[in-house]
C-alpha positions in Angstrom: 25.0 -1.7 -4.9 21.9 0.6 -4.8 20.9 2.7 -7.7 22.1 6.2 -7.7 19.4 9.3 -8.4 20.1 13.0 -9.2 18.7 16.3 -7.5 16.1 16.1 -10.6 15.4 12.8 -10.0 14.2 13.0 -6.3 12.5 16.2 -7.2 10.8 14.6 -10.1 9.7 11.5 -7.9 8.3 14.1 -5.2 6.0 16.1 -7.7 4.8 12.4 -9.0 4.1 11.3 -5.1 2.0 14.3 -5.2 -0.4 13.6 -8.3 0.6 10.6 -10.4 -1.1 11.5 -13.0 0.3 15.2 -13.2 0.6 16.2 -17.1 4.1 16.3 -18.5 3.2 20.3 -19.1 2.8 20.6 -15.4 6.1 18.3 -14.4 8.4 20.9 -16.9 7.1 23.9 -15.3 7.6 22.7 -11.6 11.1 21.8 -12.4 12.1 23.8 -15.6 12.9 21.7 -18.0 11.2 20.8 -21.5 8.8 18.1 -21.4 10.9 15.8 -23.4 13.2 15.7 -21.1 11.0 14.9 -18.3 9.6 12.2 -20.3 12.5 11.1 -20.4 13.4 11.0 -17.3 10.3 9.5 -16.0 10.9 6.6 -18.6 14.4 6.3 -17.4 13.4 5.6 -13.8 11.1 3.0 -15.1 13.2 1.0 -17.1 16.0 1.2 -14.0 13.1 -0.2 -11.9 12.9 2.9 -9.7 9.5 3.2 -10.4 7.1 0.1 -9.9 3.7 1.6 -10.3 1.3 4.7 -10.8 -1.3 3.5 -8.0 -4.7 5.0 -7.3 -5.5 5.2 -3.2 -8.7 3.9 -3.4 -11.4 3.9 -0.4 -12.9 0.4 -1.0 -15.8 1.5 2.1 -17.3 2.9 -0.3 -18.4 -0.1 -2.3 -18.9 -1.7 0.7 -15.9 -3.8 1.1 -13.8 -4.2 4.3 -10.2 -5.2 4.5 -9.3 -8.3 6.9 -5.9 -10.1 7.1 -5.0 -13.5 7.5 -1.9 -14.3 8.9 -0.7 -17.3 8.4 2.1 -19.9 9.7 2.9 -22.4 7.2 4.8 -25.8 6.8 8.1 -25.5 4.7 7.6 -24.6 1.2 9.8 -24.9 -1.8 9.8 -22.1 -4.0 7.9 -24.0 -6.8 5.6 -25.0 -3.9 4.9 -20.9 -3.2 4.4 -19.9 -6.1 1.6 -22.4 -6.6 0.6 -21.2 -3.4 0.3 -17.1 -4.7 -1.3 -18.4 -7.9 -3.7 -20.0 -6.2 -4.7 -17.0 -3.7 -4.7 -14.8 -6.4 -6.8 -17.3 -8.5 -9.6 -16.4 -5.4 -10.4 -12.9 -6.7 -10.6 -10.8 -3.4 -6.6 -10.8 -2.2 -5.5 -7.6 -2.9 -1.9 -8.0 -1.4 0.3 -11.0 0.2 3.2 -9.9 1.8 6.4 -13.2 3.1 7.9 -12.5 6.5 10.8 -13.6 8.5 8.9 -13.6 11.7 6.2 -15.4 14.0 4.0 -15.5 10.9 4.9 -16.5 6.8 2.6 -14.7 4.9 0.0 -12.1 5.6 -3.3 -12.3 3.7 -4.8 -8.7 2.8 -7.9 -9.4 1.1 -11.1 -7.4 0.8 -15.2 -8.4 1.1 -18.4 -7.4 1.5 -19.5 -9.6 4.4 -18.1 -12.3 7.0 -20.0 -15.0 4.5 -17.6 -14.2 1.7 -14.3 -14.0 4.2 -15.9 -17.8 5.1 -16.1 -19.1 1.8 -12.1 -18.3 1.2 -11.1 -19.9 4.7 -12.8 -23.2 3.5 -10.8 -23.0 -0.1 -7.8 -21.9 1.4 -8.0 -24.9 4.0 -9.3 -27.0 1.6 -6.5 -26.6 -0.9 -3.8 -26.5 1.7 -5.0 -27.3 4.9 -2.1 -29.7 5.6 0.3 -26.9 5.3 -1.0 -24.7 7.6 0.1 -24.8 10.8 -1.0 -21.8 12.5 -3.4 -19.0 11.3 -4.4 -15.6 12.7 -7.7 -13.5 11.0 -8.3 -9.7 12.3 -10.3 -7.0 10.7 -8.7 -3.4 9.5 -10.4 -0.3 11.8 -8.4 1.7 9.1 -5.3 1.6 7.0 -3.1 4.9 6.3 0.0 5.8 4.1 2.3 8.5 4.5 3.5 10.4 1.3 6.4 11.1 0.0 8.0 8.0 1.3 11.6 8.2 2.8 13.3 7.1 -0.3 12.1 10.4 -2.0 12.7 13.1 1.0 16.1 12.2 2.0 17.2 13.3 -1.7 15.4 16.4 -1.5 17.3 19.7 -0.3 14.2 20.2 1.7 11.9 18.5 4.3 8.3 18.3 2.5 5.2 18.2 5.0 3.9 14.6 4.8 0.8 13.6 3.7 -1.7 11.3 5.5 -4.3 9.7 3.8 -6.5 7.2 5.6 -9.2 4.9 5.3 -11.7 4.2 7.8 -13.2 0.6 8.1 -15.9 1.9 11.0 -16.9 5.0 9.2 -17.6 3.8 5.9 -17.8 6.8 2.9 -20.7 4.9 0.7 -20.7 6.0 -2.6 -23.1 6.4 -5.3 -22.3 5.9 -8.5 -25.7 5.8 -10.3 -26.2 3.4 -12.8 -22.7 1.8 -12.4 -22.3 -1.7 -10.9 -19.6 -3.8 -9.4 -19.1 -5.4 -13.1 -18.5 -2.2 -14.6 -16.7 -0.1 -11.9 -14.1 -3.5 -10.8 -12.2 -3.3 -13.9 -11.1 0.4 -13.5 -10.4 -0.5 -9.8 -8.2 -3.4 -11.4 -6.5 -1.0 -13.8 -5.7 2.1 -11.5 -4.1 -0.7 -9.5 -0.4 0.2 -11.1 -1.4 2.0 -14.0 -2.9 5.3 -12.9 -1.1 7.3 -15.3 -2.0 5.5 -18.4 -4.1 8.5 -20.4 -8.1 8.2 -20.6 -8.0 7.1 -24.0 -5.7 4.6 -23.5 -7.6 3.1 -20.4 -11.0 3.5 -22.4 -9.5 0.9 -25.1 -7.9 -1.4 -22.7 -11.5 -1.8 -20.9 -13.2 -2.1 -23.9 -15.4 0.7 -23.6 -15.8 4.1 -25.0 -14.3 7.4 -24.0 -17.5 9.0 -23.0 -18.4 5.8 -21.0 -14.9 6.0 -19.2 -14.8 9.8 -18.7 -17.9 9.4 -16.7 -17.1 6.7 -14.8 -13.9 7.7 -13.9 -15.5 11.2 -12.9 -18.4 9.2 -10.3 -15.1 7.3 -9.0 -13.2 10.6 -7.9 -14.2 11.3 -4.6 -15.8 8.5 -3.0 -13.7 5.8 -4.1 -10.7 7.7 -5.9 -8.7 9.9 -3.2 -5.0 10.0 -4.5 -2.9 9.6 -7.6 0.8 8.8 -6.4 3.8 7.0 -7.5 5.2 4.1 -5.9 9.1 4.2 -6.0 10.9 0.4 -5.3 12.8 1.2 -2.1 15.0 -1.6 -2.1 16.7 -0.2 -6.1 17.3 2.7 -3.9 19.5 0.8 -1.1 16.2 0.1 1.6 15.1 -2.3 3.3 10.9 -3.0 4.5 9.9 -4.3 8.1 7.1 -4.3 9.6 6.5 -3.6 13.4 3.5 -5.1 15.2 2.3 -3.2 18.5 -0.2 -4.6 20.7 -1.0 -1.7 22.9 -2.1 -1.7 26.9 -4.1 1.3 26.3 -6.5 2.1 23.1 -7.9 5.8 24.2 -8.5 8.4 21.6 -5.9 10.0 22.7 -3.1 6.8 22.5 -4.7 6.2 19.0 -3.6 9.8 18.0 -0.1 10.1 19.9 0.5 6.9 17.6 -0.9 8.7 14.4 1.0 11.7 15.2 4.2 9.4 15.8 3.6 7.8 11.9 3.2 10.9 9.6 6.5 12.7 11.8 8.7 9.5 11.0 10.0 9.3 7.7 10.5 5.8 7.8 7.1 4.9 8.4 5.6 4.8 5.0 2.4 2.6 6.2 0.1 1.8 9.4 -2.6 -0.6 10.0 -5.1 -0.5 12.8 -6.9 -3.8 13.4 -9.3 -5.0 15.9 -7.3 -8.6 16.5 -4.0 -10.3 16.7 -1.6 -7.2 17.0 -3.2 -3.4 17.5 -1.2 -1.4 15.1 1.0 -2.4 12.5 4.0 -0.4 10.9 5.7 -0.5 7.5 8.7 1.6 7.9 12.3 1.1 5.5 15.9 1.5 6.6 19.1 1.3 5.2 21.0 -0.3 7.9 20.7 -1.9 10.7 21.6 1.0 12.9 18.2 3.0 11.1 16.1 0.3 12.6 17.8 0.1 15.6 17.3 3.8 16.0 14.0 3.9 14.9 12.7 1.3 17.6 14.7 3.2 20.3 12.8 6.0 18.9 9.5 4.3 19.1 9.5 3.1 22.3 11.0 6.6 23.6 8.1 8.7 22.2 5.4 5.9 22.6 6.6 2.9 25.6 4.1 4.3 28.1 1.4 2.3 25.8 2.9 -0.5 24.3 2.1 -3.8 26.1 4.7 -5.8 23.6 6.6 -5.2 20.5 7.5 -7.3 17.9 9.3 -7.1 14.4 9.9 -8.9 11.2 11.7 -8.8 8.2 10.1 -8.6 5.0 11.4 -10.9 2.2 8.4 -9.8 -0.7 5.3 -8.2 -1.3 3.0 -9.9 -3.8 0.2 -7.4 -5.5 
């Protein structure tokens, strides 16, 4: 039975999608209430597992790095067996996300590099580790990856229909930053950290890096901008009574103006909550969460009402867990 939330709740969880780090000062004026009880609240949704993370949306183009995927097909594994398997991709250092399907492929492989030679070197370990095992494998490269904010779980316990928010990063139009005399050493443990604790305070990230205040405060200023775009909570759907799929499109038409009829489709349906554009395997590919079956059965009617002129096929799978 799916968790139950209060009009506070959702509103809370809206002003959080917002700015994830919003001060508690800020969060009792929006909603009118003292800030211990929105502390209170906020440590409430944690512990019930409503709230997963405080992530940072970072734009890793302007480091340099690019975001391919490996999809892969694998022999049977036991559940001892995978979780060997997500040890060891982890133990790699560049996977950013794995993500187990019920669908034409087992696992997709998000992982981000500087160059093709690094993308190289983790194909060999990967085959060399479990190259019996694999049985079918896929590698495309992201042209850009978006989310949509607030997320469906938050607006359909609002008594209002916020504007959603797009936020997008673009693989063939790279932001380069500069951040002075900061390198990849110092500026890849912040990255690490904003991960799922973006609302930690500055002092208390200073002394988990190791470094001081003034060091921190500085670097975290260079980082805003280029690298840092958004501060936003990330709310566990399926506490809430959702479910995630994800829809692959390969399209028979990639014009400009496709490409934006599709954009346009994402940020206008709720359930859509992510979209991938890559260059290989599938064009586009959707997150979106449902409740029931009927939701996804109306959302793909949906889909290919507003958008069947340009899909060529249409696939979808279910998605079982999503390893960060």
């Amino acid at each position: 039975m799916s968790l139950k939330l209060d009009d506070i709740d959702y509103k809370l969880l809206y002003e959080l999608s917002l700015d994830g780090r919003a001060p508690l000062s800020k969060l009792a004026h929006k909603l009118g209430l003292s800030k211990q009880r929105i502390d209170y609240r906020i440590r409430r949704l944690e512990d019930k597992g409503v709230i997963k993370a405080y992530s940072a949306f970072m734009d890793g183009t302007s480091l340099g790095f690019t975001l391919y995927r490996i999809n892969l097909l694998m022999a049977n594994l036991s559940e001892e067996e995978s979780k060997k398997f997500l040890k060891f991709l982890h133990s790699l250092g560049v996977v950013w996300r794995v993500t187990r399907l019920v669908g034409h492929y087992d696992y997709l492989i998000d992982l981000c590099v500087k160059n093709t030679s690094s993308l190289m070197a983790f194909i060999n370990k990967l085959y060399e580790a479990y190259g019996e095992k694999i049985l079918g494998k896929n590698v495309a490269i992201a042209e850009s990856f978006s989310i949509y904010l607030p997320t469906l779980y938050i607006t359909e316990g609002l008594d209002f229909y916020p504007n959603r928010e797009e936020h997008t990063i673009s693989y063939l139009e790279p932001s380069l930053g500069d951040f002075g005399k900061f390198r990849d050493e110092d500026i890849l443990p912040v990255i690490n950290l904003l991960h799922d604790k973006a609302r930690l305070s500055n002092t208390a990230m200073s002394r988990k890096l190791g470094i001081s205040l003034k060091t921190f405060m500085t670097l975290k200023k260079h980082l805003e901008g280029p690298l840092i775009k958004k501060y936003y909570v990330e709310v566990d759907g399926e506490v809430l009574g959702y479910t995630p799929h994800k829809i692959f499109l390969t399209l028979n038409n990639r014009s400009k103006e496709a490409m934006e009829r599709i954009r346009n489709f994402a940020k206008n349906s709720a359930n859509i909550r992510e979209m991938i554009v890559f260059t290989e395997a599938w064009d586009v590919e959707l997150t979106i969460d449902v409740k029931t079956v009927a939701d996804l059965l109306n959302f793909i009617e949906n889909l290919k009402k507003d958008l069947g002129d340009i899909i060529a096929e249409f696939d979808e799978a279910d998605i079982i867990k999503v390893y960060l």
